[in-house]
N, C-alpha and C positions, 0 to 999 in steps of 0.2 A: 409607535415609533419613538424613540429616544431623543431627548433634547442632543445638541450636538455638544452643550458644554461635557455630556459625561463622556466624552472620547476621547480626554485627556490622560496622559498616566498622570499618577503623584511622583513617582518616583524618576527622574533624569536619568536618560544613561549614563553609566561611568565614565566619569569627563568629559563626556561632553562633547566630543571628539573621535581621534582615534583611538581604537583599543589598545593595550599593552599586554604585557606578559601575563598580567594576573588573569585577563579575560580569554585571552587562549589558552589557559590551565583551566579556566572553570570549562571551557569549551570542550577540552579533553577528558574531565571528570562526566560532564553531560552524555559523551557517543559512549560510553559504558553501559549504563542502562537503557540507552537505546538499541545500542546493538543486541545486549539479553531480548528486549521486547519482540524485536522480529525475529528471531534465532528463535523464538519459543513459538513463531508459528508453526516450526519445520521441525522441533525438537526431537518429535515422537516418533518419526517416520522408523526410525531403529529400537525405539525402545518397545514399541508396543507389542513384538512377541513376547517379548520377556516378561511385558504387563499383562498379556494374556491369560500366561502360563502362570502366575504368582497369583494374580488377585480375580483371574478367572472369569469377565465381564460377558454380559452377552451380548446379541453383535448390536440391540441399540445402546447399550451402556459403551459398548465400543465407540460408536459412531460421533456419541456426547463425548467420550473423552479428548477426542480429536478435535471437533468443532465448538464446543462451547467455548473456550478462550475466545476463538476470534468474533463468533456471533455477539457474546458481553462484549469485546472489544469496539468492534462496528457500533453496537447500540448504544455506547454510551460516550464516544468522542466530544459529540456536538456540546450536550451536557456539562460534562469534565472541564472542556476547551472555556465555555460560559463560566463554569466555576469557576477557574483558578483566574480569570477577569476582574471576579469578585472576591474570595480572600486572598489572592496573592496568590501567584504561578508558584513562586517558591516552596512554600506554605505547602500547596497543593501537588508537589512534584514529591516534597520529602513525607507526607502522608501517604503519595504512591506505591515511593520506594517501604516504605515500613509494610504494607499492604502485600508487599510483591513478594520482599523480601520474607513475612512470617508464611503466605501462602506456598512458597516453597520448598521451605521447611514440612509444609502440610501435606504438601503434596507427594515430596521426597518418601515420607514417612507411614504414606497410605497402607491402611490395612482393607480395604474395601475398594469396588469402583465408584462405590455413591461416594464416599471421600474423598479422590482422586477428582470425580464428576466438580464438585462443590471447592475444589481447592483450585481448579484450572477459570471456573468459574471467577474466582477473588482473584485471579493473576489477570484475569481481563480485565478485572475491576480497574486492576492495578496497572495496567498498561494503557489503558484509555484516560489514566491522569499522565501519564508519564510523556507520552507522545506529545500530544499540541502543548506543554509546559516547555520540552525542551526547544519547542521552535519557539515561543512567545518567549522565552528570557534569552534566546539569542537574538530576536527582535529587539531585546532591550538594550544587549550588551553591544551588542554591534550596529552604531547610527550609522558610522560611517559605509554609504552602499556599495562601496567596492572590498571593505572589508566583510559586509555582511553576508555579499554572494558569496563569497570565498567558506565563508562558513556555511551558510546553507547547501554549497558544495559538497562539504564534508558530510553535512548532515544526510545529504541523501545518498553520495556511498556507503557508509556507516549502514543506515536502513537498507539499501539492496544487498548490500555483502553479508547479513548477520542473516537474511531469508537462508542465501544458498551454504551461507557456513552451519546454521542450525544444525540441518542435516549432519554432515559430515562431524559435528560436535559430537551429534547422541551417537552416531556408528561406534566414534572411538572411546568414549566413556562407556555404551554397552558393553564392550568388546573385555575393557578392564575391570569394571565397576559393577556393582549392581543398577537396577534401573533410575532409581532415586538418585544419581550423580546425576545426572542429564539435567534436575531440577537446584542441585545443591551448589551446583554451578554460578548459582544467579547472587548468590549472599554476598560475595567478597565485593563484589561492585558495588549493590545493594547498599554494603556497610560503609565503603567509601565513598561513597553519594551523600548518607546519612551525616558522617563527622565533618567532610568536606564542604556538604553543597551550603550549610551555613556562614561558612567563614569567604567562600569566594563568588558565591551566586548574589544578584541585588534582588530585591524584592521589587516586586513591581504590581501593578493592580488598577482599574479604572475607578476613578476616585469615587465618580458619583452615579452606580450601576442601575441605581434602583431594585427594587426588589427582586429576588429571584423566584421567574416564574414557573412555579410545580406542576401547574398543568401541561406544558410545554414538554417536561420529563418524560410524560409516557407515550404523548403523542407524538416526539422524535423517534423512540425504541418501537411504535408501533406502525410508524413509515418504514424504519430500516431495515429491523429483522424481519419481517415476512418476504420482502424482497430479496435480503439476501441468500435466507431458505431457499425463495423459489430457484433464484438465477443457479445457487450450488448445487442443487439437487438434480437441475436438467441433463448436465453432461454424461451423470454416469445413468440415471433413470431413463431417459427420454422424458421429451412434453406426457407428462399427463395433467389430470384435470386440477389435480392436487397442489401443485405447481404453479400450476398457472392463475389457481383461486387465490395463492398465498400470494404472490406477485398483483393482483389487484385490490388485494387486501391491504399492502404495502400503499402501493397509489394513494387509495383514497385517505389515508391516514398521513400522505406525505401531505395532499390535498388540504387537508382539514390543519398541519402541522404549518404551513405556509400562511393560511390564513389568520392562525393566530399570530404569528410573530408579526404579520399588516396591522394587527389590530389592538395586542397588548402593548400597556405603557411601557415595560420592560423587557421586550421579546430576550428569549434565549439566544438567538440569530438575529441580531436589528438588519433591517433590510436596506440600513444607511450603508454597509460593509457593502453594498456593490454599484453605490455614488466612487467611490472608489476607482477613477480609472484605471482600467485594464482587471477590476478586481471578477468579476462575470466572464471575461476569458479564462483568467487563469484557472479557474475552479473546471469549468468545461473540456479545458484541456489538457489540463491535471489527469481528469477523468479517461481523457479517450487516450491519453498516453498510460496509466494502468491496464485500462484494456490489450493496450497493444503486448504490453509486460506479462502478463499473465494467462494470456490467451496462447503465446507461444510456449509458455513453461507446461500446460497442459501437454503440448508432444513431448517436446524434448526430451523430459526425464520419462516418459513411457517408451520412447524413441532408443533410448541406452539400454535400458533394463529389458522391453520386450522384443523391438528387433534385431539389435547388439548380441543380446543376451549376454550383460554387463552384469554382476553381480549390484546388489544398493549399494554396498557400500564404495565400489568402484566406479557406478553411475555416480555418485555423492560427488566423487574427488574429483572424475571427469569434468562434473558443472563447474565449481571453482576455478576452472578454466576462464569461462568466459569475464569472469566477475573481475580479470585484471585491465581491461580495457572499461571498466566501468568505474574502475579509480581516477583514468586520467580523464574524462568526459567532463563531467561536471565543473572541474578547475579551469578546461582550455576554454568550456562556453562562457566562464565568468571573466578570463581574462580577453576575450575577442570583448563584451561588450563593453569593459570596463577600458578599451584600446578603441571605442566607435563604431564599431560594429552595432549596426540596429537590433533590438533584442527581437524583433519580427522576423529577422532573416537566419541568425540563430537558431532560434524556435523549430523556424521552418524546416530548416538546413536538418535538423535533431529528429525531424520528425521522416524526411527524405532518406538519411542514412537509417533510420529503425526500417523504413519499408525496404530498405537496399537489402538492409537483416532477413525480413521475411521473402526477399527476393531469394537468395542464399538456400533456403528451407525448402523454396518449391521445388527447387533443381535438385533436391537429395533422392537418391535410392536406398535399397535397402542394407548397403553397406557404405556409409558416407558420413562417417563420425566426425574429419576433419571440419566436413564442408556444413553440418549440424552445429559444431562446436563454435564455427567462424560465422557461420547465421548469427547462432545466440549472441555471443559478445557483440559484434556488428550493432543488433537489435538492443541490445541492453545499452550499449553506448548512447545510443541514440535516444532511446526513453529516458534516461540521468541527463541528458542535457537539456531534454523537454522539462523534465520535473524539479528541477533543480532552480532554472527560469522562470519556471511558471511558481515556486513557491516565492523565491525572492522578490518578483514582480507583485504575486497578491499581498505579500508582508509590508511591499516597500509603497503601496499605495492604502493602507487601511493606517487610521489613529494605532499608537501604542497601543493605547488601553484598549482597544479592542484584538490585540494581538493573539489573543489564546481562541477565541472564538472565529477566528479567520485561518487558522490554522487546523480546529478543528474541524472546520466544514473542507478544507482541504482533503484530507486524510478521509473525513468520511465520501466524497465524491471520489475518491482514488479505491475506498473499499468496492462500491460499486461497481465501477470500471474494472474493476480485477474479475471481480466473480461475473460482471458478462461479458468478459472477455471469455472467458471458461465458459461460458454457455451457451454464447452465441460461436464461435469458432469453434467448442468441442462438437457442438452440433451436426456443426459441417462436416467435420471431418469423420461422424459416428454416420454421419446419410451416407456417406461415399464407399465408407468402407462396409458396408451394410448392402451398397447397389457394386461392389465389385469382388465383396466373398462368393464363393460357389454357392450354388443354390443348395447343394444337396449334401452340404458341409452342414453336421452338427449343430443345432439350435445354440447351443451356447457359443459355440464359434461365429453364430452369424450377428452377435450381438457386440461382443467385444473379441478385441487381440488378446485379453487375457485367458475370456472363456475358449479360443481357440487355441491357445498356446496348454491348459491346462486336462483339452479334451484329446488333443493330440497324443498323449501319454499313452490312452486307452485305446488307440487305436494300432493295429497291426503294421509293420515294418515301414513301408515306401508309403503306404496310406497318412502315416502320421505327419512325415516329413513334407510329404503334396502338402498337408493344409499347414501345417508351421511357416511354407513359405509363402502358399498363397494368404493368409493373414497377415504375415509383414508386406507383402505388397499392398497388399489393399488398405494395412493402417497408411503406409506409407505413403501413398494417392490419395487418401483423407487430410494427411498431414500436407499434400502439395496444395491442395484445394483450398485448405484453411487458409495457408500462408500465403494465398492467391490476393484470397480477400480480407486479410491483413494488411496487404501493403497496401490495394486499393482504399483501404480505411486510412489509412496512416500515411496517404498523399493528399486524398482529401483534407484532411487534417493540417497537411501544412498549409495547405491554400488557405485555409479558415484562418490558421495562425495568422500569414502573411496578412488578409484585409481585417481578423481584429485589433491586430498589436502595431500596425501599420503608423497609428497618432499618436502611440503612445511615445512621447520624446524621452531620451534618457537627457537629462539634467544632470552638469558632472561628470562625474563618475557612477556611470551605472544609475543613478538617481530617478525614479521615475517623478513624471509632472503629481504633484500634491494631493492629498487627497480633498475633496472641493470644500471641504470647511475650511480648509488652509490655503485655498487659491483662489482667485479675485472670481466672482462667476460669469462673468463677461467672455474668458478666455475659451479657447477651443478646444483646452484641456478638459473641460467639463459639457462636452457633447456626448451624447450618448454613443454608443460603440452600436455594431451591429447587431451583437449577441443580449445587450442591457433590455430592450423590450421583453424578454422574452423570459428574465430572472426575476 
């Protein structure tokens, strides 16, 4: 465990105070590369005929093309988030962007899939410094905690809106360009990060980290990716053994990954970040509010394209629907707590309207795009007020100096919660519609709405159309099901919110009580929460 003296930054926020113009321009340069980072989850979704056809992959050089970004992503947050602690977030954000930036180049330019494979590969590299860098230097720039929600605000529109813009980015650069724009895209930001982030970014860093520990490195990447393997793999596989080995495989390495940070002088993750009031909610709820996020994006966009029968690139623009009610979320739950509003009732409230969401979702048929579309926004509003809160509150309760590794373990419990949300809810809704396709409907129709929609082609006149419809009912009563026990997750959820964040006093403005190096220990603000035994 870490002495408490190295919790300090070296570096002061800029004045010390309130922010000015300079710091919401560096604020402005930062959601740039943000927004590339998540926009490049979703990039491919249109380009990859095109990469099919050019550079020819097969279907598991496919499968890496797609998933390795985010798996290097996931696996090395935690890592990254610890590094730029120790040379400087700055440092470590403009080494990202040069990273991201030549990988794109590389990527753009691929003559192979193994080079395509290995260039999305260095873009994860490059996105898992990028991410907890730009929440740790706005941790920096913004002490003041009514100016800092406000940016943290921004920072998770920014993130949710660059997911469902990705898409619709590579439809319309495929459309014009060859496939390599989708990637070339990312350089002008990239270069304006690079000239820019020196002259308006502060450098910031914990002064006294102690060494950084290497063993730590592999036993992080070897809790989180087999996990993430297993939980992504289930939705469209089903449980098999393979699966569910890699997911205990994950465990025990998370197991053994825990122990060491109890017991090394310089943990990667010190276990003082969740002394931290409120700092063990946040992360927890961080987590089940991705779940909720992700678990519902699993229908919807199958919901456009396979019951609709929406074209992608018209499923793409439809989602950017919902994403306008996910601008104003985030700002209104910053200004409620920043006006007294307790940040527990918020929380909650965010987490009440996201179930309202998946209320929305159960009552859809098979032709109910408005009430699909008004679900997601609904639901999306309500996760950006949870996530938005829940980042400001674990930022606004941990040392500076520990700012990048409190953010990374953020993002990595949000990776989590995404992927089982997809697994656990795709689950469901693959049992229901599996117990309400016809029995004597085509094997591949009885496994997915795709293989049903794809075998109907070969079948004779009214035969085709019976099972085209009975497979959107049945995705469709998979998708009620899901969103049944979505919202039951995501009311629980508020309850939980309500009795952990309950003590947590806002001080100020928005202010949470100290973190306990900085507050007398006598006080009540250093009682353990509900959730703290258990982190």
């Amino acid at each position: 465990m870490t002495n408490s003296k190295h919790s300090t930054s070296t570096t002061p926020a800029p004045g010390g105070g309130l922010a000015g113009r300079r710091e919401w321009t560096a604020l402005g340069v930062l959601m740039l590369p943000l927004l590339l980072v998540s926009m490049d989850v979703s990039v491919l979704y249109f380009a990859i005929p095109a990469i099919s056809a050019d550079l020819e992959p097969s279907g598991t050089q496919q499968l890496w093309i797609f998933d390795i970004y985010a798996f290097v992503l996931a696996g090395l947050l935690m890592t990254m988030g610890s590094l730029g602690d120790r040379i400087g977030r700055r440092k470590l954000l403009l080494l990202g962007a040069a990273a991201f930036g030549t990988a794109s180049v590389m990527a753009a330019y691929a003559d192979s899939a193994e080079t395509l494979i290995a260039a999305r590969a260095v873009l994860g590299i490059g996105g898992a410094t990028l991410m907890p860098s730009t929440m740790a230097i706005i941790r920096t720039m913004f002490t003041d905690p009514g100016q800092r929600a406000k940016a943290i605000g921004l920072w998770s529109g920014v993130m949710t809106g660059g997911i469902a813009l990705g898409s619709v980015m590579s439809g319309v650069l495929v459309e014009y360009f060859w496939w390599g724009s989708v990637f070339l895209v990312n350089l002008p930001a990239m270069v304006l990060l690079l000239v820019l982030g020196p002259v308006l970014l502060p450098e910031s860093k914990n002064p006294e980290p102690g060494r950084f520990d290497l063993l730590s490195v592999p036993l992080s990447m070897a809790a989180v990716l087999p996990v993430i393997y297993g939980v992504k793999e289930i939705p469209s596989e089903g449980w098999k053994f393979e699966y569910g080995g890699s997911i205990v495989v994950g465990l025990v390495f998370a197991a053994l990954f825990v122990q060491r940070q109890r017991t090394a002088k310089s943990p990667l993750i010190s276990p003082e970040l969740f002394r931290g009031r409120g700092f063990a909610p946040a992360v927890v709820l961080n987590l089940v509010s991705a779940f909720g996020m992700m678990g519902s994006a699993y229908f919807t966009t199958q919901y456009l394209q396979s019951v609709l029968g929406k074209s992608s690139m018209e499923a793409a623009l439809w989602s950017l629907l919902p994403t306008v009610l996910v601008g104003v979320a985030a700002p209104v739950a910053a200004q409620l707590v920043q006006k007294g509003v307790h940040r527990a009732h918020v929380v909650s409230g965010g987490f009440v309207l996201a179930a309202c969401g998946y209320g929305l979702l159960a009552l859809t048929g098979t032709d109910s795009m408005w009430l699909v579309l008004a679900g997601a926004g609904v639901l999306a509003s309500g996760i950006v007020t949870v996530m938005s809160q829940m980042m400001d509150l674990a930022l606004g309760t941990v040392p500076v100096g520990n700012a990048g590794a409190a953010s990374s373990l953020l993002e990595t419990g949000a990776e989590f919660g995404g992927a089982l949300g997809m697994a656990v809810l795709g689950s469901i809704g693959t049992a229901v519609y599996r117990h309400e396709i016809p029995s004597g409907a085509p094997a591949p129709a009885q496994d997915t709405l795709g293989g049903a929609l794809a075998v109907a082609h070969q079948l004779p006149g009214d035969a085709g159309d019976a099972l085209v419809r009975a497979a959107r009912e049945a995705f469709t009563s998979g998708m009620q099901a899901a969103a049944i026990a979505g919202a039951v997750l995501l009311l629980g959820a508020a309850v939980l919110a309500s009795v952990t964040l309950r003590r947590v006093r806002v001080r100020g403005v928005g202010a949470e009580a100290p973190h306990p190096e900085q507050a007398p220990s006598e006080t009540a603000l250093t009682r353990a929460t509900p959730l703290e035994p258990w982190l």
